[in-house]
C-alpha atoms as one frame of an Amber mdcrd trajectory, in Angstrom:
protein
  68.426 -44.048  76.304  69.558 -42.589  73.105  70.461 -46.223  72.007  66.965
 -47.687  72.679  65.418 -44.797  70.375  67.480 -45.670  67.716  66.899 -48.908
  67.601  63.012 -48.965  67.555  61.517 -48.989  64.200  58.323 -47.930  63.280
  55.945 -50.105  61.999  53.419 -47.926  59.977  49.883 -48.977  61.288  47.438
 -50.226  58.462  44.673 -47.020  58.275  41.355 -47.313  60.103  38.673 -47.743
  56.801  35.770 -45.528  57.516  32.454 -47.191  58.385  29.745 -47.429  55.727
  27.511 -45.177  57.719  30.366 -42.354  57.773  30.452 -43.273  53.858  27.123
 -42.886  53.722  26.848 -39.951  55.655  29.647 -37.705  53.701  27.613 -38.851
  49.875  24.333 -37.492  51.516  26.091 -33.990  52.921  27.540 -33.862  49.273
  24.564 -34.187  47.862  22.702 -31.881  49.812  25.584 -29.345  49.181  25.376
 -29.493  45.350  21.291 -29.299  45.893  21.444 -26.228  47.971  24.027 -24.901
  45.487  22.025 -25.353  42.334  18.592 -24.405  43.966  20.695 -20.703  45.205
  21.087 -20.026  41.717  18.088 -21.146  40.584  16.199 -19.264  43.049  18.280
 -16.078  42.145  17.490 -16.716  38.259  13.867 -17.220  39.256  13.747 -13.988
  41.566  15.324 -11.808  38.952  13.084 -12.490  36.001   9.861 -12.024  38.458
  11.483  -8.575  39.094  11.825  -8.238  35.980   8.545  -9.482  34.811   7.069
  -6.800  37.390   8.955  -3.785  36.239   7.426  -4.652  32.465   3.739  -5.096
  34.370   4.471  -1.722  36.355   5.161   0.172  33.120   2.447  -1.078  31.297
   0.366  -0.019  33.793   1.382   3.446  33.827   1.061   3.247  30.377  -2.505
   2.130  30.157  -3.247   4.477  32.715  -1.612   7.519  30.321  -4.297  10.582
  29.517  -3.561   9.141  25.768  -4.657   5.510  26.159  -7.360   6.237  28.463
  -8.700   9.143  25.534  -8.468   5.925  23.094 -10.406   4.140  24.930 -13.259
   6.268  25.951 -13.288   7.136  21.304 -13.015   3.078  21.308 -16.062   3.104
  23.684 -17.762   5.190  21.764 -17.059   3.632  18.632 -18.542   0.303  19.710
 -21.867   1.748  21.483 -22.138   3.699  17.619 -21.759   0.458  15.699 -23.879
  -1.516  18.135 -26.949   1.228  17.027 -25.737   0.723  13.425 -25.939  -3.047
  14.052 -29.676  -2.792  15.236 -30.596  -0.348  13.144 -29.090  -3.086  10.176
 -31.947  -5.413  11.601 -34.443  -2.974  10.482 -32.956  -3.178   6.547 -35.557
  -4.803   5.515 -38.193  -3.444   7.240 -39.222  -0.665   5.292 -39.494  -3.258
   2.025 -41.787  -5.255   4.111 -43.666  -2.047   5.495 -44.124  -1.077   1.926
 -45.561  -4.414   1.056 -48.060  -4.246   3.457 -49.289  -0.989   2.824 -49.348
  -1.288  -0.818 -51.618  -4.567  -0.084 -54.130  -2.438   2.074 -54.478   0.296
  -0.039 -57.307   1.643  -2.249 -56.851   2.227  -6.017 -57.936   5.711  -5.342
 -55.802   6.523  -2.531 -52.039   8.094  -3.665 -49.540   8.120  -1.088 -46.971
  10.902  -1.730 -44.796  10.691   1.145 -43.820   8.164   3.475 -41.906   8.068
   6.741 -40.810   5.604   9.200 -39.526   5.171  12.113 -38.328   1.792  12.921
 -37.198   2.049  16.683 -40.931   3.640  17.259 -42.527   1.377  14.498 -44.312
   4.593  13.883 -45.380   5.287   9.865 -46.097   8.270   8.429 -48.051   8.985
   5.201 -48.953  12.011   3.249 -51.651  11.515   0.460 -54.540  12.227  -1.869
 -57.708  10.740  -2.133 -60.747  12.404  -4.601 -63.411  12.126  -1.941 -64.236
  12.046   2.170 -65.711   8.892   1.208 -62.368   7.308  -0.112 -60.266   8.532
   2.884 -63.463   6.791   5.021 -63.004   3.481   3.136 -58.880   3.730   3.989
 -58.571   4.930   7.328 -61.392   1.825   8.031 -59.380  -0.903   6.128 -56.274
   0.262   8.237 -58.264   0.584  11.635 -59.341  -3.400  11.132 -55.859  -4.835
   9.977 -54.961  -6.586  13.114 -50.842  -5.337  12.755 -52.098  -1.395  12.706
 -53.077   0.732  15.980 -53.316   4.076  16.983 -54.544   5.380  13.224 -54.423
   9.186  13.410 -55.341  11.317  10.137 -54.250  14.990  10.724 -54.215  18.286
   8.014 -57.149  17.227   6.297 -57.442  20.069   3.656 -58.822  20.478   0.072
 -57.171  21.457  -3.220 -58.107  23.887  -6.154 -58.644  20.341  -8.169 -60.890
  19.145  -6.016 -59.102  16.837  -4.243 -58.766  16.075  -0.477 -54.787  16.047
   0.520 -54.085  14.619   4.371 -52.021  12.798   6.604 -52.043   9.726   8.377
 -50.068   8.235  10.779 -50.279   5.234  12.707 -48.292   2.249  14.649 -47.327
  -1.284  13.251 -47.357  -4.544  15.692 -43.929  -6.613  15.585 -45.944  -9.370
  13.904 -45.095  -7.578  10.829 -41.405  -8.149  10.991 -41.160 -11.445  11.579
């Protein structure tokens, strides 16, 4: 039996070729490999800077949240409601010019005004003056009582000087038609 196994010969077999679907099938697991592989690391990348993004958002919150920042911004806070005031009050700049004007217009010859006062948030004015007779101070107090922009006329420390003449106050509101 030793002779008959020496005499066979092997003939080598031509190798099976994989189907096309097996072909097939091996590209597509590649390329899902290399897929999964890049979206791991790019999932990792991605992960880490979000952690990182949140550790920077964490600390800035603790930081705006400091006794420091939250003092600034109460003074900033402050600050602004101060120059918002300033900013209406800037409105009124020309007011008193305007104010002027119109009492100046409605004003006797005889009457001197020696001190004048206003308040623009109250559109209240104030005037301290002389006139040389009852009469006179009459004649004004009626001229401002019929302008249509003046209300609420009040004359106060009516009083009379060594030099005869009659020193008082007046007072008295201004309409918004005035400022326009």
């Amino acid at each position: 039996m030793a002779k008959n196994i020496e005499n066979i010969t092997l003939i080598p077999r031509e190798p099976k070729k994989p189907s096309i679907f097996v072909n097939i099938l091996l590209i597509f697991s590649f390329l899902i490999f290399i897929f999964l592989g890049v979206g791991y690391f790019l999932l990792n990348k991605k992960i880490k800077d979000l952690n990182n993004e949140n550790s920077t958002l964490e600390n800035e919150i603790i930081f705006l949240n400091s006794p420091q920042v939250i003092e600034k911004r109460n003074n900033f806070l402050k600050l602004n409601s101060i120059i918002k005031n300033f900013s209406k009050n800037l409105h009124f700049k020309n007011v008193p010019s305007k104010v002027l004007k119109f009492i100046a217009s409605n004003t006797l010859s005889e009457v001197v005004f020696n001190n004048f006062r206003f308040d623009a948030t109250q559109k209240n004015v104030s005037l301290d003056g002389k006139v040389d007779s009852l009469q006179t101070l009459a004649e004004q107090i009626l001229i401002l009582q019929l302008q249509k922009e003046v209300s609420n006329v009040k004359v106060s420390n009516v009083s009379y000087e060594k030099e005869g003449n009659l020193t008082f106050s007046l007072t008295f509101n201004l309409s918004e038609d005035i400022f326009k």
